[in-house]
C-alpha positions as CSV (number, residue, x, y, z in Angstrom):
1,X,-1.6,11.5,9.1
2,X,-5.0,11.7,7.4
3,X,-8.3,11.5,9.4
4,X,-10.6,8.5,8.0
5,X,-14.1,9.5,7.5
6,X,-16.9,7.5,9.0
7,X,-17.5,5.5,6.0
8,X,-13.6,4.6,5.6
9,X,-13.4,3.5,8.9
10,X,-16.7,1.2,8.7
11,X,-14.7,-0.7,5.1
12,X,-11.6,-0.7,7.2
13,X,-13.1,-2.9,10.4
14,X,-14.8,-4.9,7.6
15,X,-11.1,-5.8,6.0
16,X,-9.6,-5.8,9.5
17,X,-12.0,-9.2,10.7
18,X,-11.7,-10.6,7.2
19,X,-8.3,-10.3,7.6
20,X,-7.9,-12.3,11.0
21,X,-10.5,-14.6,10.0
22,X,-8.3,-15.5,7.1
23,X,-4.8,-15.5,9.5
24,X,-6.8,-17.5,11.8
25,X,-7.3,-20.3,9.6
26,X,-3.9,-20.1,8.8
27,X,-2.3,-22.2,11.8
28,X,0.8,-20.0,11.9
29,X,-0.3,-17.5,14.3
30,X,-1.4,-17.8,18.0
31,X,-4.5,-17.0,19.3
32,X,-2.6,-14.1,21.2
33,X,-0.5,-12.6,18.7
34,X,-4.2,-12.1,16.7
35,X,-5.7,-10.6,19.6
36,X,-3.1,-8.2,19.8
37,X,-3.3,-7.8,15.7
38,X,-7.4,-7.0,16.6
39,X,-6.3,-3.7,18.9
40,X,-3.8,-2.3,16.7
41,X,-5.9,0.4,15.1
42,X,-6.3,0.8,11.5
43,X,-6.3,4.6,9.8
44,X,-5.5,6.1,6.1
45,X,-2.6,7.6,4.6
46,X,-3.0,11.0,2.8
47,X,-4.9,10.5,-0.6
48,X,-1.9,12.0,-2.6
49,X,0.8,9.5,-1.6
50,X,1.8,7.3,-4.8
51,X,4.8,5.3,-3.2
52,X,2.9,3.9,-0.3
53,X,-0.3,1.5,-0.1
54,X,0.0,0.9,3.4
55,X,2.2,1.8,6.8
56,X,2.8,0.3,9.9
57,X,3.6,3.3,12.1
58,X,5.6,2.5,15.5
59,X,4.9,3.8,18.5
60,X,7.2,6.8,19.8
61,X,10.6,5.7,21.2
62,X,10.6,2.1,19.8
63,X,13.8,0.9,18.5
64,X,13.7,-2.9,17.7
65,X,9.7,-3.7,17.5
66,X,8.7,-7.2,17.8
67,X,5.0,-6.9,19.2
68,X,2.1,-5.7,18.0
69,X,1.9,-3.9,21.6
70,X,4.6,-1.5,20.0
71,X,2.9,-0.4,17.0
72,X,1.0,3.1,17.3
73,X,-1.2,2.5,14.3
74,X,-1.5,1.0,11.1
75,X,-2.7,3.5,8.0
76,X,-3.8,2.2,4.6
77,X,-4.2,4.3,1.4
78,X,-7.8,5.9,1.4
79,X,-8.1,4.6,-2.4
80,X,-7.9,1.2,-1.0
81,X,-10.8,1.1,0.4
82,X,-13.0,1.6,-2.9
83,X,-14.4,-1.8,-4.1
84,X,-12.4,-2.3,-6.8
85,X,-8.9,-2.4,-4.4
86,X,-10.6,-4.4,-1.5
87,X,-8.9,-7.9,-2.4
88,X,-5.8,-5.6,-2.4
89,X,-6.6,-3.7,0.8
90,X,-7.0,-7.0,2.3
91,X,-3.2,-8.6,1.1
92,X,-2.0,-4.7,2.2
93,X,-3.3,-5.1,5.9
94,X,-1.9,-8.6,6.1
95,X,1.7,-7.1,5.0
96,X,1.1,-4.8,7.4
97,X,0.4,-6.8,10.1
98,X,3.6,-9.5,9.3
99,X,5.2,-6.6,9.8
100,X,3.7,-5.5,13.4
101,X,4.1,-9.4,14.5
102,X,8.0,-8.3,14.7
103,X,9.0,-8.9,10.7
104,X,10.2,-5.7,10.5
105,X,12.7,-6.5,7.2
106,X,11.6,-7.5,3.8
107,X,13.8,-10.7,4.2
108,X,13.1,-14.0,2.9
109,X,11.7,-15.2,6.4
110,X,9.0,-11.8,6.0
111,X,8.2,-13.1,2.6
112,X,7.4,-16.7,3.4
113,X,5.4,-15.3,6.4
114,X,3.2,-13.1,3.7
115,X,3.1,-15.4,0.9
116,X,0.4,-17.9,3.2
117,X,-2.4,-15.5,2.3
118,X,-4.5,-17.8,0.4
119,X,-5.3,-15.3,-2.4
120,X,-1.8,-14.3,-4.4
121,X,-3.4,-12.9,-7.6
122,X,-4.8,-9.8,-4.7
123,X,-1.0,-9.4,-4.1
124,X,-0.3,-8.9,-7.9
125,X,-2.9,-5.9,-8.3
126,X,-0.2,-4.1,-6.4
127,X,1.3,-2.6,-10.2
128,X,-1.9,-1.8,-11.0
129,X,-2.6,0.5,-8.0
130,X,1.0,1.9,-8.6
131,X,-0.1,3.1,-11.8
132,X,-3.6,4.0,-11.0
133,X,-2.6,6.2,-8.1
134,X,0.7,7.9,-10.2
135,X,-2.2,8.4,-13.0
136,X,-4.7,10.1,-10.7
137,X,-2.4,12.5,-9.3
138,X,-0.4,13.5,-12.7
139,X,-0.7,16.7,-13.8
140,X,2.0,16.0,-16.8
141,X,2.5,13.5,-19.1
142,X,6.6,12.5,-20.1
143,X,5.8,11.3,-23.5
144,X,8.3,9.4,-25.9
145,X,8.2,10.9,-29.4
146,X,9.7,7.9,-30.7
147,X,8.0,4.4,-28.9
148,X,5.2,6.5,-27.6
149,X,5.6,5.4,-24.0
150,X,3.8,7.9,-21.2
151,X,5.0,8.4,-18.1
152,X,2.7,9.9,-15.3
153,X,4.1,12.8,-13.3
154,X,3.1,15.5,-11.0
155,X,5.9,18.0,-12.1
156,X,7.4,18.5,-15.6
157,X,10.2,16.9,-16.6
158,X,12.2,20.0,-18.0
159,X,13.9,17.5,-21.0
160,X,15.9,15.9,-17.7
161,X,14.3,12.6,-18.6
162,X,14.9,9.9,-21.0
163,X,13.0,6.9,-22.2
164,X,14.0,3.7,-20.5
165,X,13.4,1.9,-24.0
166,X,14.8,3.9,-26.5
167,X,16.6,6.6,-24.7
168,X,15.1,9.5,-26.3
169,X,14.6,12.6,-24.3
170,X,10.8,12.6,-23.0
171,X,8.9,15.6,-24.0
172,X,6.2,17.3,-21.2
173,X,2.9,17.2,-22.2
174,X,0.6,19.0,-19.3
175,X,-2.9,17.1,-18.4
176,X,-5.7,19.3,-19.3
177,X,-8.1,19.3,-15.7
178,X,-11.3,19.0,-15.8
């Protein structure tokens, strides 16, 4: 678990209230379960995780959560935080804090629960961030000789790889630094 700096942690109270501000107008949500949402606290992940955007982490011993009371902290991707991610950030926390209300599952009540943000074109930009993050820490390139299609990795690819289009075996191509 990363440390957030003094700056991350003054953008991450500002996405925290707009965050309840927004689930408060939503009418779903009791005016306790957002006050406990308000004291979970809010941290970063480590800055070269690709997979993850955001975490709800549990607190020690829990085996079936359903309370924000359970949850030990709540970390978000550092890279989140810059101004071009904040809409983003903002659908991220709100996932995250479904999640510590008890929706533990990606299930079709979970998803019904998340899709009242107001704002669904912020939850598309999660692709994006995907890619920008797998781009930012590649230190190879899997190129296709044949379509041209690049995949980002941080290891070569040793010609175990294929194309998912044409099924040509994807040649390493190292990222010069900088």
């Amino acid at each position: 678990m990363a440390k957030a700096s003094t700056v991350q942690l003054q953008k991450i109270v500002a996405i925290k209230e707009t965050v309840l501000e927004v689930m408060t107008s939503m009418e779903i949500w009791t005016e306790q379960q957002l006050n406990e949402l308000a004291e979970i606290k809010i941290g970063v992940l480590r800055k070269n995780a690709t997979q993850r955007h955001g975490v709800t982490r549990w607190k020690k011993g829990v085996m079936a959560p359903s309370s924000p009371t359970e949850v030990e902290v709540i970390d978000l991707h550092p890279e989140l935080l810059e101004e071009a991610w904040i809409a983003y950030a903002a659908w991220v926390l709100h996932h995250e804090f479904v999640h510590a209300l008890g929706f533990v599952s990606h299930d079709s009540i979970f998803r019904k629960l998340e899709n009242n943000w107001p704002s669904q074109k912020s939850k598309s930009l999660g692709v994006k961030f995907t890619e920008f993050l797998r781009m930012k820490n590649a230190k190879w390139i899997l190129k296709c000789n044949t379509c041209s299609k690049e995949y980002p990795r941080q290891k070569p690819g040793k010609k175990k790889f294929m194309c998912k289009q044409c099924r040509t075996i994807l040649v390493d191509v190292p990222i010069k630094s900088v």
